[in-house]
C-alpha positions as CSV (number, residue, x, y, z in Angstrom):
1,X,0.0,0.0,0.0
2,X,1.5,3.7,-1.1
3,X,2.2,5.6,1.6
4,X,0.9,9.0,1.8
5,X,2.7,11.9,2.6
6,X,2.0,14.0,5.9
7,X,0.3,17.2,6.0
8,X,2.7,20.1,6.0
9,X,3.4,21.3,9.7
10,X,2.2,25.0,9.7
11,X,6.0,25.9,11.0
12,X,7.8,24.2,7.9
13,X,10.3,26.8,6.3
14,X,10.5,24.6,3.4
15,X,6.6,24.6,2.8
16,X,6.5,26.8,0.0
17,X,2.7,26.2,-1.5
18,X,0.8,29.1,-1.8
19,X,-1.6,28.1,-4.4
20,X,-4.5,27.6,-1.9
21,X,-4.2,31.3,-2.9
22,X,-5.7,31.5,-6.1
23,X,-7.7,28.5,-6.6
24,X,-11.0,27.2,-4.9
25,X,-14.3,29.1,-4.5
26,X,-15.2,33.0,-4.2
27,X,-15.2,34.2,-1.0
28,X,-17.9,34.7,0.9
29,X,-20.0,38.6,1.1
30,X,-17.9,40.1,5.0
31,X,-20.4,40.7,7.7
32,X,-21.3,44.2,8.8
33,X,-18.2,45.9,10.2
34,X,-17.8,46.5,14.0
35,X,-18.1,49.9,15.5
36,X,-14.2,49.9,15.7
37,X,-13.6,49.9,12.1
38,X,-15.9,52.2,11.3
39,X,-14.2,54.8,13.9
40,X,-10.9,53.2,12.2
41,X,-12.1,54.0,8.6
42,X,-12.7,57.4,9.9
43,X,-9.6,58.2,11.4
44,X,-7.8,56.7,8.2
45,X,-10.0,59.2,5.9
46,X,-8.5,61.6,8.0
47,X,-4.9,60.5,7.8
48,X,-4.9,60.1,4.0
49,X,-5.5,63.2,3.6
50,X,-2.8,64.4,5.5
51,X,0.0,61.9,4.8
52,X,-0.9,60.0,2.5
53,X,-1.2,56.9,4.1
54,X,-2.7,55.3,7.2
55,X,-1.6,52.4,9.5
56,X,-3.4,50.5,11.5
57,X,-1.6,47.4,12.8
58,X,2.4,47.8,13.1
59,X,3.9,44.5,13.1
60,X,7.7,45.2,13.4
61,X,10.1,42.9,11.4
62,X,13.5,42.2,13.5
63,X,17.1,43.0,11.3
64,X,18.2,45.6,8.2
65,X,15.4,46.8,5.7
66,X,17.9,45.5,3.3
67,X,16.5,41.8,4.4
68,X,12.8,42.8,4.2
69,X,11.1,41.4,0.7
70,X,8.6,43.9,0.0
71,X,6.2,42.6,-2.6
72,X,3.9,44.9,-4.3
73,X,1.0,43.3,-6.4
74,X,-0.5,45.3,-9.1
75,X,-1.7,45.2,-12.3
76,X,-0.4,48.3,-13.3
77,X,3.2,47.4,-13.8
78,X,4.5,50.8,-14.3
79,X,3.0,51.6,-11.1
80,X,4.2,48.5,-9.6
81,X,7.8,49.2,-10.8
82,X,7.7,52.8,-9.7
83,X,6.7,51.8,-6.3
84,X,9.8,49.0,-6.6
85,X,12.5,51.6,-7.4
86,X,11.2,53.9,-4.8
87,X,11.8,50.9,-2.0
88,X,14.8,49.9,-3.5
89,X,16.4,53.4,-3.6
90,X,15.4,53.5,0.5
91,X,17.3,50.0,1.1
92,X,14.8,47.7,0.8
93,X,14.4,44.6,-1.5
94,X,11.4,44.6,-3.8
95,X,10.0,42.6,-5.8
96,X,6.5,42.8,-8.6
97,X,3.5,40.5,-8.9
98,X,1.5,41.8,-11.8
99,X,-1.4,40.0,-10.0
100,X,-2.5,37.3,-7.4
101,X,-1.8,34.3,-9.4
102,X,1.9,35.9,-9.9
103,X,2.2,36.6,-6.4
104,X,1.0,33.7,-5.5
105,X,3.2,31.9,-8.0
106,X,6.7,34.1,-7.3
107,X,6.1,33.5,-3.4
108,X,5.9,29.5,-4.2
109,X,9.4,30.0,-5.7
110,X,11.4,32.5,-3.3
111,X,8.8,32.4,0.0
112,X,6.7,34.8,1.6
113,X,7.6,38.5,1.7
114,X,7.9,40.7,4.8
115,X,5.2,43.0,3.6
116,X,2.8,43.0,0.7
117,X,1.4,46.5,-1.3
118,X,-1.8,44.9,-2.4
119,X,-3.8,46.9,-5.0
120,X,-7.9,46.4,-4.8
121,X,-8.5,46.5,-7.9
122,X,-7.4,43.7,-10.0
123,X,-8.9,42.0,-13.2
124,X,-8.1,38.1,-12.3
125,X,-8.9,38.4,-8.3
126,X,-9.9,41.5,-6.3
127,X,-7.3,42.6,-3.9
128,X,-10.1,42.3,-1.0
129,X,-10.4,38.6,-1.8
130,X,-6.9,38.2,-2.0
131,X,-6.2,39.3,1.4
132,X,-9.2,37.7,2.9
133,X,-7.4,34.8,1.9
134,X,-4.0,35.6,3.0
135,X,-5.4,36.1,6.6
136,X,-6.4,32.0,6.3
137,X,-3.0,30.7,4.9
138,X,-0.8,29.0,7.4
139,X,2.4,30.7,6.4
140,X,1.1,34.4,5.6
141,X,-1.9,35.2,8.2
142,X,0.6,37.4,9.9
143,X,2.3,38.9,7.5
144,X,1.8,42.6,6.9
145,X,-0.7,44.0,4.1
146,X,-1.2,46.9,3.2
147,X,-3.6,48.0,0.4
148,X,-2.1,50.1,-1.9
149,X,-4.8,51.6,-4.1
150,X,-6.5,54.8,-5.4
151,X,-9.7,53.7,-3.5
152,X,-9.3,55.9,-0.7
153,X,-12.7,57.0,0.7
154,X,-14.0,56.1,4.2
155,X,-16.0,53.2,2.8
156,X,-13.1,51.6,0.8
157,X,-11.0,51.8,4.1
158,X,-13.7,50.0,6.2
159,X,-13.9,47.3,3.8
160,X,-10.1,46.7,3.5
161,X,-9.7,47.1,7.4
162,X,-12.0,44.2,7.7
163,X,-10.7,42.3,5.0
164,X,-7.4,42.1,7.2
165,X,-5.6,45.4,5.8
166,X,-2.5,46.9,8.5
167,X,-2.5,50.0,6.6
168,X,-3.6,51.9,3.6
169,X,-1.8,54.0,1.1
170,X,-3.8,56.2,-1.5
171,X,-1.9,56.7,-5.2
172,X,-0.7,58.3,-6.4
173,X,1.4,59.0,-3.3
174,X,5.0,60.9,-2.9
175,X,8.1,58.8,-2.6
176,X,8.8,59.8,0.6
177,X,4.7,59.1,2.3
178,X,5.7,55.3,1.0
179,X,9.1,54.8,2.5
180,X,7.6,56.3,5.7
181,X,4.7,54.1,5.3
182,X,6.5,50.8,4.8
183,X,9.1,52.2,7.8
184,X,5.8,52.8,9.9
185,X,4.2,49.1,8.8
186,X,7.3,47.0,9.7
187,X,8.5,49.1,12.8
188,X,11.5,50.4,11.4
């Protein structure tokens, strides 16, 4: 009789599937969002305006920025790239997904990133989805995400804050209101 393989531990480094990420049914319609992040979406409203971004959750990242994998996915690949550069220039590493199926695809091949730039808006998969499902993946549920997007009204920010968002930048935003963002996100 074959023998089956185990399951993958959730704590295996070398578990590198991340198709679960693209594949299987749409997600379900959120419930009504809580009292908190409707205050939240408020107060980020407020904050785009003056900075350009908003963060909610920080979730520092020990060692250099020049070890932090900052992946941004967007299907805007000038906009994607232009992000990248920015990062890059500030120390970072960064790397483009033109989509979820090509993040999903690059982070089976080189792991999961310290932070993800997640546009909404998306032909194959909308970015909402996309993170709804990150927050359920063994190895990425506590990885940072921040939605990277030029939906930026109150109501956008509610529904990415209860998708699982840590933050929210609006585009088009100033090279210096990212850096401080991604600083800001992974505790730098």
């Amino acid at each position: 009789m074959p023998s089956t393989p185990a399951p993958a531990h959730p704590e295996d480094p070398y578990d590198l599937d991340f198709t679960s990420l693209v594949e299987g049914p749409a997600e379900p319609p959120a419930p009504p969002p809580s009292p908190e992040i409707e205050e939240d979406g408020l107060i980020g409203a407020n904050a785009l305006g003056e900075e350009g971004f908003h963060v909610v959750l920080v979730r520092p990242r020990p060692g250099s920025p020049s070890n932090h994998v900052v992946m941004i996915v967007d299907d805007d690949a000038p906009t994607a790239e232009l992000a990248a550069h920015v990062l890059r220039k500030a120390g970072y590493q960064a790397v483009v997904a033109l989509g979820p199926r090509d993040a999903a695809r690059l982070m089976s091949r080189v792991g999961a990133p310290e932070l993800l730039l997640l546009d909404v808006e998306m032909p194959e998969m909308n970015g909402l989805d996309f993170l709804r499902r990150i927050r359920r993946h063994k190895r990425l549920f506590d990885t940072p995400v921040v939605l990277f997007t030029a939906h930026a009204n109150k109501g956008d920010i509610v529904r990415g804050l209860q998708a699982g968002a840590d933050g929210y930048i609006a585009k088009p935003i100033s090279a210096s209101a990212l850096v401080s963002a991604v600083r800001t996100v992974l505790g730098h």
